[in-house]
Structure formats: structure tokens, C-alpha cells
N, C-alpha and C positions, 0 to 999 in steps of 0.2 A: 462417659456413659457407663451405667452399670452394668457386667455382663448379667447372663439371663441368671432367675433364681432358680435356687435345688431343683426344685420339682421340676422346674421348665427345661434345664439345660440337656438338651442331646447327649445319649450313653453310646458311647462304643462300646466292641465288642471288649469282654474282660481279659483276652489274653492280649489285647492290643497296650493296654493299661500298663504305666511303674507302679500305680498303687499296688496290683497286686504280684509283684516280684519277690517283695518278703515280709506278705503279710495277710491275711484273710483267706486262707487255703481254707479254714475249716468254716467261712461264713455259708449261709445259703444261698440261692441266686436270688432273694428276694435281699439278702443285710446286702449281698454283692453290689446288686444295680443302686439301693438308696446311697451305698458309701462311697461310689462312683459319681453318681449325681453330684454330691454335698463336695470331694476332690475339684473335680472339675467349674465349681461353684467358687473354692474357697481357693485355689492352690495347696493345697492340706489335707490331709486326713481329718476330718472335723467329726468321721461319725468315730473314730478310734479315742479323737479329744473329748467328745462328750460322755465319754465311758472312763475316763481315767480322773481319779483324785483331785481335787484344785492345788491340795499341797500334798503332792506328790513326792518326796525322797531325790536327790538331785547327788550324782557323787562330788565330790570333792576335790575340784582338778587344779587345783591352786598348786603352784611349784611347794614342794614343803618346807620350806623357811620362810613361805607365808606364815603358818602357825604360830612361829616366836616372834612378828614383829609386834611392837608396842607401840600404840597411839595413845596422842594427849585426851584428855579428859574431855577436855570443850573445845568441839568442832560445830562449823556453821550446818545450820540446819539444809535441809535438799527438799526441794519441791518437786516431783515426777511426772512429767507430761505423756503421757501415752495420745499418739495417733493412729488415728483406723478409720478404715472406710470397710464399710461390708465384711467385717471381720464375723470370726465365729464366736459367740457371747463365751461359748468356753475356754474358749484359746482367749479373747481378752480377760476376761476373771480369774486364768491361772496367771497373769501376767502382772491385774492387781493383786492378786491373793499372796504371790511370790514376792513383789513387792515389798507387804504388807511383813509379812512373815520373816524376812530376811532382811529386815533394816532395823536397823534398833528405833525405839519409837521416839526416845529423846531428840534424834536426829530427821526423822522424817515427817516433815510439817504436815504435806497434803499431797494428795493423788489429784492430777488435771486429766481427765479426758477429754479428745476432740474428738469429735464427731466431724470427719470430710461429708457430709451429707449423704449419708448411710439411706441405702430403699429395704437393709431386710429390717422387716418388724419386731425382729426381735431384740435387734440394738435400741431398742425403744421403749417399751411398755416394761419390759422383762431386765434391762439393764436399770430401769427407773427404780423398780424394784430393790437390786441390788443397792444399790446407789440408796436410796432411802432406809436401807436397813442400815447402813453401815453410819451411815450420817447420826441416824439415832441413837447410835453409842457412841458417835463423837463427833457435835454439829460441825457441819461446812467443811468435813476432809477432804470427803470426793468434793469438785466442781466438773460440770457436765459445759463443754461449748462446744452446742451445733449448729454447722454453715448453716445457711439456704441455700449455698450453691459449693458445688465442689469447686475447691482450690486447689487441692493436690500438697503434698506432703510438706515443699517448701515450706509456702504459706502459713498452714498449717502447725506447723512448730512455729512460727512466732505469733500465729493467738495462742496456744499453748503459754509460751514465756511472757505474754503480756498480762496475762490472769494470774501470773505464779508472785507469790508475794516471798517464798523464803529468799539468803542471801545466794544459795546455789542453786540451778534449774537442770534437772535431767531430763532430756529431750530422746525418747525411745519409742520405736515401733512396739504395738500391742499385740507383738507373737511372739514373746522372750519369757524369760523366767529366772529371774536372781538367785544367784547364788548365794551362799552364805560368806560375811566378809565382805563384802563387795562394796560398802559403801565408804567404811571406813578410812583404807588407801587413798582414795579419791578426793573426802574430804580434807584430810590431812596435807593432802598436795596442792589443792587450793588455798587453803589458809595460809600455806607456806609461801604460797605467793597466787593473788587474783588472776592475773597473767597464764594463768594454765588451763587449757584445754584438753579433758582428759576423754580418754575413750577405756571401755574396758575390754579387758581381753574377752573373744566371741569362741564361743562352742557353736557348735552346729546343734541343733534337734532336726533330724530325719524327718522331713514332711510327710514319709508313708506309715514306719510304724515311734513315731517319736521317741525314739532312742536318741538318749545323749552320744553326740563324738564330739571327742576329742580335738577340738583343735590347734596345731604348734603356736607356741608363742610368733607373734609377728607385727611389724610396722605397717605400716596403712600409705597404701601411695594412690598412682594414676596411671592410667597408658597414655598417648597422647589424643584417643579420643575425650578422656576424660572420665573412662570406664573405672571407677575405682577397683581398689583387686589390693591383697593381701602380698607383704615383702617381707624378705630374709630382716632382722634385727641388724642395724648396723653392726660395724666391725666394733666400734668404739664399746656396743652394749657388750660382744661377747667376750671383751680382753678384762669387764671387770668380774668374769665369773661369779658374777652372783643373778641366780633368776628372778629375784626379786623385784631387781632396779628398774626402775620409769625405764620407757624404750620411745627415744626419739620418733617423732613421725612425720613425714612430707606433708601426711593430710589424715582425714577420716575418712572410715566406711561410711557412716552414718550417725548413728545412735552415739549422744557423747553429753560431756558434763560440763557447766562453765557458771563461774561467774554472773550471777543476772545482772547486775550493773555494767561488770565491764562486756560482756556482749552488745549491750548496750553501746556503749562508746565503741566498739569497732565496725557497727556498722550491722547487727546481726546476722540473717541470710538475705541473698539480694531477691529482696520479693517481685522482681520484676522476671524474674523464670519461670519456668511452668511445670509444673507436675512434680517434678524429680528430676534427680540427677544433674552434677556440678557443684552443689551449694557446697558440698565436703570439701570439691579442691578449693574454691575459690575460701574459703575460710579456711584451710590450712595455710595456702599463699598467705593470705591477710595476718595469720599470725606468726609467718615465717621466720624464723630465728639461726641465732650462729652456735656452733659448740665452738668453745674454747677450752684449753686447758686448763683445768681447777687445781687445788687444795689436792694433796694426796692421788687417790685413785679416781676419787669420784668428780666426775665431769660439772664442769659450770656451767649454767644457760645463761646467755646473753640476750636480752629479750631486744628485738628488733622493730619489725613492725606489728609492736602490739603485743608479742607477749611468744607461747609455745603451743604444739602438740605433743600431748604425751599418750603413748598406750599402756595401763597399769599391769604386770601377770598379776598380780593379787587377787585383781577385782575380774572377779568371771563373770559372764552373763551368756546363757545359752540362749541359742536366736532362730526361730524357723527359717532356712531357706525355701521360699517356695518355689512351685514347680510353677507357676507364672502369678503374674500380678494383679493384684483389682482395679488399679486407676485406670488401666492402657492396656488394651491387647498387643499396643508395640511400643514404646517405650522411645526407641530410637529415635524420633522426629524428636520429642523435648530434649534427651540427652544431648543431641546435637544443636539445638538452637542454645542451650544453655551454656553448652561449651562453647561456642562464639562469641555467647557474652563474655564469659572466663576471658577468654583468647583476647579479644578487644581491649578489655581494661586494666589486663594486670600484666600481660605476656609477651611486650614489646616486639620486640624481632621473632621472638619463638613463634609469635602466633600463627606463623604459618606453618610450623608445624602440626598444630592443631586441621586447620584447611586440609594438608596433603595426608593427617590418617583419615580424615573422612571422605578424601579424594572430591574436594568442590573447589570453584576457582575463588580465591583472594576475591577478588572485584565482581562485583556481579553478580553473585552468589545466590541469590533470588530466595533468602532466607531472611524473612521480618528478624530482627534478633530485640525488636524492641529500643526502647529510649535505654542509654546507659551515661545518660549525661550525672545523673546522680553516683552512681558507681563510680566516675571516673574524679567526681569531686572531692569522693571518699577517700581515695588513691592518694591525692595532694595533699589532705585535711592528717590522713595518718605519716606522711612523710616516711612512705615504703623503701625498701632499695628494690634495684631492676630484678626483673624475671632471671637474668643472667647469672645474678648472686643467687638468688635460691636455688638455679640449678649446682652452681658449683657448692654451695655452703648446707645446704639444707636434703637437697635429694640427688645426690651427685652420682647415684646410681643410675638414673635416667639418660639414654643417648641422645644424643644432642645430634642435627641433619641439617646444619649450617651448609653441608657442602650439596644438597640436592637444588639442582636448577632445573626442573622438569619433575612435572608429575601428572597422573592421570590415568585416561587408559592408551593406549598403543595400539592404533591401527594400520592395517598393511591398505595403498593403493588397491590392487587387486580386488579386493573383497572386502570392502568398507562394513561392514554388517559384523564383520568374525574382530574380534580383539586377542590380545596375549593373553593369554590365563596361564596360573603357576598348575591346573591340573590338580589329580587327585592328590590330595595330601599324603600320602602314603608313598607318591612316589617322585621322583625329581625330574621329571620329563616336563616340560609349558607345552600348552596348544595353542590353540588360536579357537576361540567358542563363542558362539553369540554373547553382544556386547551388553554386559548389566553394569557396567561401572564397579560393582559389589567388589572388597576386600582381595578376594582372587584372581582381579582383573589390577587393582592396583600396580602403578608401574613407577619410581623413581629412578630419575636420572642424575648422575652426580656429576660434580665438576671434575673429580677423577677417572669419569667417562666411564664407569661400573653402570649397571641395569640391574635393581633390586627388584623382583617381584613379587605378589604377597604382601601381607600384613607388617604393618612397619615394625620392629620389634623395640619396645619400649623401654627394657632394663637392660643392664650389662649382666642380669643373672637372668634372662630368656633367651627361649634359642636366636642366634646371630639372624642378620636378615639372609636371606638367598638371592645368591649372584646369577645371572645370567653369564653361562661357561660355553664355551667351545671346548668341548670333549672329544677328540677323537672322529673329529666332524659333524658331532653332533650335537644341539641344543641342549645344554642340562642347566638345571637348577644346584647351586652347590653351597654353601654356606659362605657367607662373604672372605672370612677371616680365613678358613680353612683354603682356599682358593688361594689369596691371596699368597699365607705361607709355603705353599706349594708352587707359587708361581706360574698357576695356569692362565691360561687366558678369557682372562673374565673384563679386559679393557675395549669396549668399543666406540667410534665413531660415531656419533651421530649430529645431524643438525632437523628441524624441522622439516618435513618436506624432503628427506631427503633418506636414503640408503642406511642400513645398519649393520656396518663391516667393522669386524673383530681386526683389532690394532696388530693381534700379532699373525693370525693364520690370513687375513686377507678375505676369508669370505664371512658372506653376507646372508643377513638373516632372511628366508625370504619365504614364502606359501608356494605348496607344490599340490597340484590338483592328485587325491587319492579318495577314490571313491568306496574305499575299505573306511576313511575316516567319517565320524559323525554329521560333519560340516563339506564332506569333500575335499578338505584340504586337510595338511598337515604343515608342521614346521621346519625347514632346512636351514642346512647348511651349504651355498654352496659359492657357484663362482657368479659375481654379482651381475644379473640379470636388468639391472632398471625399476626394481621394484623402490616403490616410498610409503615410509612411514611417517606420521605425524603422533604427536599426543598433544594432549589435552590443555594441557597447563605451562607455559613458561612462565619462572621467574628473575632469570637471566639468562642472558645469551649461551644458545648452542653451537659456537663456535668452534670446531675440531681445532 
């Protein structure tokens, strides 16, 4: 559903607002409340976009030995898809206009727009507009498809690639703007081999006042919700000291460049998800690949199943993030049905790690995830290797919770209603708070008889997870690894059903009625009383 339009959508008060933290000090309360409205409309400052340039001045943030590389002559042509749903006509026109302007024209066949079944009017009469002037200095560049019904982004990008006739398809959100060079790198690493999946390196543009930042070069991963997110360059890119060089990647953020044929043959995005979110990991997996040791310094790709992810620094592309979304006021129910598909058909053993970051049970789950009997045919047709190889070959940065046999949330007998929570962030004390299942309530149990609590921690370059400790008699939260080398006591007892006593001091975790606390209770430590905890989820036996 489309949220409400400009005009319609509810203002808050303006010191309540990020628009205006560093930007519109000097509007009146009349430019104030419409720039407000149109933010809150668009995710973006759309009334600061309709006042700025279409080809605006863009700096130059390429590593500089960008400048000196040399490309062949005859590279394959790119066809560029942009999708939008309720976009602002000006933020999409700088997105063709930048396009336009910063591709050489020998190489850029045609602009595709989708249209997800847009309700504001102005993607319509007023982009036709557009769209027919440009056409008339060079018939049939732009092509216009629009839904009848919203698909959502998936989708979306492959009617995009099904209208695109050149031999390369650029599949990008229509809130970005090309840098200069940008296309060059990209094609050059495809024609070096079809098998390449490129992503270009992302700036940020500031949704409040559209300012270019800066952003560090970086590979493209996952957490194991499936949340994509930005990672350190492997080690392999920073020993060849050149900033130039492709930079291997687990997966994509989104926006990326391929091949139309061989997308084609690997199956393109699985259209059987909804909205958003997933489609990057699961086609990173599908073209997961090995490094090997090459020729001199420069590394060999070994294409596996199906080919590579590469992130180019050469090719910049700055990208709005907004401050929320058009398809979905929550995003999370599709991210998470998607990632089950993921988990299902590519993730063999792992897939329950996928389950226990979203804290739902394996079995029973009560989440349609849809037919994936196609996808899984895909799986056999491409002759993959296991989810187990790409964790070790591919994104071997990623932790692996082979050893958790329990997960969920933790409750005490006593007071069924109150769960463990890891508490305020800022500090390492857990409570016990009304039970939302939510992130903060998350509980693992491991076969080393450790209690993580909190957010599963996904890379070996984010913070460690946090142990449940016996400190001094008291419940702390401590970092697992730091615990450990310290040899505190972070090892407890547990079975379903039954008492949670620390292996080395003897007492037991348990609620003690304090009517100073929020819930009336509080967490102790003490000599074990008869109290029981259960959780949520077994996946093997809790046998002390």
C-alpha cells in the first residue's frame, strides 16, 4: 500500500524532525511544513531535490590510479534499468540525467524504467513528458514499464532485464547518480569474463541536505538474518596494495551489473519472494566462487557455481539512503520470509542459523515461505558445492554456531510472563522484562554450556557475542572470548525444565521479588532455590 501523499501525510512538530538538524534553518514555517510533508512522503528531502541541478557537479572519489587505467576500445554495450515506486520525478531525472551524462554514449544502448505501480501523478503525465522529449532526439532510448499491481523490487528488476535488449543489464534503484568512469571498469571485467557479477562502489548522498559522503572501499556481505551490510576488503585485496583491484564479495547490497544472457542461465532473482530483501545473498551463494593462488601477485578466480561477485573502487555510484521506505512501513515480515527461502534451498545444516538470528522454531514455524520446489531444482541444474564450502572459501569471515543446541527466549517458572533480556545497551547487567521474543530477549545455548544473550554476532570483525558471567555473585553480561581468556565463569548447567547453576561457583540463576525493579523482580545470583527455566527451542539434547 502506498503511504499517504505530500499533502496528506501528518506533520510533526519541526524540532522533532532529522530533516532539519543540518539544513533549512533559514526556510519559513510555510517552505518548513511543505519540506516536511514531501520528507515524510518520500524518505528524502525532495523539496531541497527539486531546487538542485539535474546535472549537478559530483566530486571525484575514485582511488587515484583510477585516472591512469587504460580500457580496450570495444566493450559491450549496458542497458540501465532503474526501479521506483513513488519516487520524486526529480531525484528519478537526476538518476537518468547522471546516467545519461556520465556514460559514454557509444556504450549506453537505453535507459528502462519500472514503474512498481506508482499513485503519485507526477510519475505519470509529467515523466511522459520527459520520456517523449528525449525519445525525440533518439527514438526508443527510454522504455517506460508499468505494473498494474505492485510487485516489489525483486520482481521488478527482472521485468526490467526482460525488456533490456543490450549484451550487459544495469539493474539500479532510481535514487543514485553516476559518477564519472563508472561504467568503463565494469564493462571491461565482464567481457574479461561473462561470469562476473559486478557491484560498484556506493557513496552515500545525505537524504536531508544531499551532500555527497564519502564512502570506504568495502565487500558486500550478510548477517545471518540475511540483513545485507557493508565488510572490511579481504586480506587477500589489501596484501596486493593496489586500490584499484576488483574486491571479492560474499554477496551484494543491491544495485549491480551482469551479464543478460548469463543471468539468464543462472536462474536470475528468485521471483517467488516478496518485496525486498534476500535476492543479493541468494545470488551471491549462486555465484559463489574460490580464490586460488594465481600468476605473480594477482589472484585467480576459479569460477564455481556459476561464476563471481566482484565490488569495482573505480566505478562509484552515489546512492540516497533513506530515512524509510516506500513499499513497506516494515520491511521485516518479507526480509524474513525471504531469508527462509534462502535458508531452505541453498544453506544445508547452516539453515538454522538463519531460524535462531530470527529466533523462530525450525519446525512449525507458521511462516508461508511459498513453493521453492523450483529453486531447489536450480540448486541440482547448477551443480553447487554445500553452503559449508562457501562459508569456509568464500566468506570465511562469517561465524559459524554449529555448537548452539538451544535457542529462544528464557523463562523463569516463577514468573512466566518476565523473560532474560541482555537490558540496556550501554550497559552489561540482563533482567528479566516482559517477553517480546525481540533481538534483546534472544537466548543461545551451546554445547559448551555458555548462555549468549542478544544479537547473534555475525562476523569475526563485529563485537563478540556476550556471555552470561557470574561476576562476583552477580549476573553480568561479558564478551564471550574476553571471558573466556580470563577464565571466568561463564559455563553453566542447564537442561530444559530445569535449574540454571554456574559450573564453577554453584549458584543458580534465579528472580528475586524487588519492588524497586520495573517488573518487581530482579536477577540473582544465589544458592539454588527450586527455581525452572525452560526455552524455547531445542535442537539437541540438554544433557549436563
Amino acid at each position: 500500500e502506498a503511504p499517504a501523499k505530500p499533502e496528506e501525510a501528518e506533520t510533526e512538530p519541526f524540532t522533532d524532525s532529522s530533516l532539519f538538524a543540518h539544513w533549512g534553518q533559514e526556510l519559513s514555517p510555510e517552505g518548513r511544513r511543505v519540506a516536511l510533508k514531501q520528507f515524510q512522503y518520500y524518505g528524502y528531502n525532495a523539496y531541497l531535490s527539486d531546487r538542485l541541478p539535474l546535472d549537478r557537479p559530483l566530486p571525484d572519489l575514485r582511488p587515484s590510479g583510477c585516472r591512469n587505467l587504460s580500457f580496450p576500445d570495444r566493450l559491450p554495450e549496458v542497458s540501465i534499468v532503474f526501479i521506483f515506486v513513488n519516487e520524486a520525478l526529480s531525484v528519478l531525472l537526476r538518476s537518468i540525467h547522471s546516467a545519461i551524462e556520465r556514460t559514454p554514449s557509444h556504450l549506453l544502448k537505453e535507459i528502462i524504467l519500472v514503474d512498481d505501480n506508482s499513485s503519485n501523478e507526477e510519475l505519470k503525465e509529467k515523466l511522459t513528458e520527459y520520456v517523449d522529449k528525449v525519445n525525440g532526439q533518439k527514438p526508443g532510448f527510454i522504455k517506460v514499464v508499468r505494473h498494474s499491481k505492485q510487485e516489489g523490487l525483486i520482481r521488478s528488476r527482472v521485468s526490467g532485464w526482460r525488456v533490456a535488449t543490450a549484451p550487459v543489464v544495469a539493474l539500479f534503484d532510481a535514487h543514485v547518480e553516476f559518477n564519472v568512469g563508472w561504467a568503463e571498469p565494469v564493462l571491461t571485467r565482464i567481457k574479461e569474463n561473462r561470469k562476473r557479477i559486478i557491484s560498484p562502489s556506493f557513496d552515500n548522498i545525505k537524504y536531508d541536505n544531499f551532500e555527497i559522503e564519502e564512502y570506504p572501499l568495502a565487500a558486500q556481505g550478510f548477517d545471518w538474518e540475511l540483513w545485507c551490510r557493508y565488510l572490511n576488503p579481504p586480506k587477500a585485496w589489501w596484501k596486493l596494495e593496489n586500490s584499484t583491484a576488483p574486491i571479492r564479495s560474499p554477496a551484494l547490497i543491491g544495485c549491480f551489473i551482469v551479464d543478460r544472457q548469463y543471468f539468464q542461465e543462472i536462474g536470475l532473482l528468485d521471483e517467488g519472494m516478496e518485496v525486498y530483501g534476500g535476492e543479493n545473498v541468494e545470488l551471491g551463494i549462486r555465484v559463489s566462487r574460490e580464490l586460488l593462488k594465481g600468476l605473480g601477485s594477482v589472484p585467480k578466480w576459479v569460477w564455481q557455481c556459476g561464476g563471481s561477485v566482484e565490488v569495482l573502487p573505480c566505478s562509484r555510484i552515489a546512492h540516497i539512503e533513506r530515512a524509510h521506505k516506500p513499499y513497506t512501513e516494515d520491511l521485516t515480515a518479507h526480509v524474513r520470509r525471504n531469508a527462509l527461502r534462502v535458508a531452505e534451498v541453498w544453506m544445508d545444516e547452516f539453515k538454522s542459523h538463519v531460524y535462531m538470528a530470527w529466533n523462530i522454531p525450525q519446525e512449525d514455524s507458521g511462516i508461508d515461505i511459498g513453493d521453492i520446489t523450483a529453486r531447489k531444482a536450480l540448486r541440482k541444474q547448477l551443480q553447487c558445492k554445500t553452503f559449508r564450502w562457501y562459508l569456509v572459501s568464500v566468506y570465511p569471515e562469517m561465524r559459524m554456531y554449529s555448537d548452539i543446541i538451544a535457542y529462544g527466549v528464557l523463562q523463569n517458572s516463577l514468573k512466566t510472563d518476565l523473560c532474560l533480556d541482555q537490558g540496556p545497551d550501554s550497559e552489561n547487567v540482563p533482567i528479566v522484562y516482559i517477553c517480546h521474543g525481540m533481538t534483546p530477549q534472544n537466548v543461545y545455548y551451546t554445547s559448551s554450556q555458555q548462555i549468549h544473550v542478544g544479537i547473534l554476532s555475525p562476523t569475526v570483525d563485529d563485537d563478540d557475542n556476550r556471555c552470561l558471567v557470574d561476576v562476583n555473585s552477580r549476573p553480568r553480561l561479558i564478551e564471550c572470548s574476553y571471558a573466556k581468556a580470563k577464565r571466568m565463569k561463564l559455563h553453566w548447567q542447564f537442561s530444559q525444565g530445569g535449574p540454571i547453576q554456574n559450573r564453577k561457583s554453584k549458584r543458580c540463576l534465579e528472580l528475586q521479588e524487588n519492588s524497586d525493579m520495573e517488573f518487581g523482580f530482579q536477577l540473582v545470583l544465589q544458592k539454588c532455590s527450586g527455581q525452572h527455566w525452560s526455552i524455547t527451542n531445542i535442537l539437541r539434547s540438554l544433557a549436563s
